[in-house]
C-alpha positions in Angstrom: 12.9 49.9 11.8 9.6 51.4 11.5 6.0 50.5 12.0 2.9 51.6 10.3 2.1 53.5 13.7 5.4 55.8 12.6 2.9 57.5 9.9 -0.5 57.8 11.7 0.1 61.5 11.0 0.7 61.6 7.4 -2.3 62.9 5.4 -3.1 59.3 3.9 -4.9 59.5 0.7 -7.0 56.8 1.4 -8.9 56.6 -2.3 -6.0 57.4 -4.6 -5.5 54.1 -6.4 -2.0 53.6 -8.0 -3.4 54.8 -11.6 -4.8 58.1 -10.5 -1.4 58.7 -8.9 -0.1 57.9 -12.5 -2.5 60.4 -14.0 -2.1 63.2 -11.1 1.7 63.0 -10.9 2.4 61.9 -14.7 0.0 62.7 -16.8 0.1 66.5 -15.7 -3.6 67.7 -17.7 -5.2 64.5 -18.0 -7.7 64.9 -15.2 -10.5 67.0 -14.4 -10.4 70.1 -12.0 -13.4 68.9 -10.3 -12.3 65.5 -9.4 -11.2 64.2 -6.2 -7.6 64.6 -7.0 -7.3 67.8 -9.1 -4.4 68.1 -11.3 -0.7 68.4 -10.0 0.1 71.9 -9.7 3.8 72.2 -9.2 6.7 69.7 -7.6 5.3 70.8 -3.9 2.4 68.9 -4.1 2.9 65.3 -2.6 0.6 62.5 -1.9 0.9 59.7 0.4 -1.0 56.5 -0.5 -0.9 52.4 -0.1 -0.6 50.1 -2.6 -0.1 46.3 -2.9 2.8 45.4 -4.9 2.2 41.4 -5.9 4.9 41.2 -8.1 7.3 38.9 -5.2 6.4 36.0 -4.0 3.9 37.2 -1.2 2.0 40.8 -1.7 3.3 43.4 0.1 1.5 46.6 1.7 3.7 49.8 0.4 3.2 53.2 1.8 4.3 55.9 -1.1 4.9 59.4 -0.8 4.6 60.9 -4.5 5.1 64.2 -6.1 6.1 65.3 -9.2 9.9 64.3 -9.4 9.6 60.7 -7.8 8.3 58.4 -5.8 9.5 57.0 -2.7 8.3 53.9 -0.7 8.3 55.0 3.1 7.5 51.2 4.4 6.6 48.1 3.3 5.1 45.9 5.2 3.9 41.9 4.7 -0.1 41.2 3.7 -1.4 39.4 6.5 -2.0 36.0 5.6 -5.7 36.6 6.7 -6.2 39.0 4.1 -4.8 37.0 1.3 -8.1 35.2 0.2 -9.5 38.5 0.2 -7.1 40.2 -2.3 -7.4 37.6 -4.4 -11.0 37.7 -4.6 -11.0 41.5 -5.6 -7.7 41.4 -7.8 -7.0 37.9 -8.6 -3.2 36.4 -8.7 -2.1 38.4 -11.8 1.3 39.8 -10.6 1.1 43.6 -10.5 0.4 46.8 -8.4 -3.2 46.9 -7.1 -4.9 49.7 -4.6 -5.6 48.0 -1.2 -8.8 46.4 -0.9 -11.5 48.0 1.6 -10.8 45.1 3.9 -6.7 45.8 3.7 -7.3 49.5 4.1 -9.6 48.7 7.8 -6.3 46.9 8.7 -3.7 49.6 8.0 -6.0 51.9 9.8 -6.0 49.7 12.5 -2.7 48.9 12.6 -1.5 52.6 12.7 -3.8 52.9 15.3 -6.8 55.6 13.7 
């Protein structure tokens, strides 16, 4: 079984929300050169990002590695019950996938020790 401290290596992408993964990794040509995620430029180039998935009963804190061909969910972890109230504030209770909040993201750092 793994623990969030298992990937304090990876290169997080700490600001790559589920929908510029989508347009990076998707939607090859859709994005500018000069943003903070330039386009995809062949099946080598990955990503590794969080996401909370709130489609279950209880969110849950996924770590994705994406490239071009897939993506792949690494771990998934429970949202702390302490952080619920503040998920909800920013993204409601509409079921869905939602980038982690700033207060979710000071807790993964935490918990994989950076």
């Amino acid at each position: 079984m793994s623990s969030l401290k298992d990937f304090a290596l990876y290169d997080i992408s700490w600001n790559l929300s589920p929908e510029h993964a989508v347009t990076m990794y998707l939607e090859w040509g859709n994005n500018d050169w000069h943003a903070e995620y330039p386009p995809v430029r062949s099946k080598e180039d990955v990503s590794y990002y969080f996401v909370v998935d709130n489609w279950g009963e209880k969110p849950v804190v996924r770590l994705v590695r994406r490239n071009s061909e897939n993506a792949e969910d690494l771990i998934s972890v429970p949202l702390p019950d302490s952080l619920l109230a503040d998920f909800h504030a920013v993204h409601g209770t509409c079921r869905g996938i939602s980038e982690p909040t700033p207060a979710i993201k000071n807790w993964l750092r935490h918990e994989m020790g950076q």
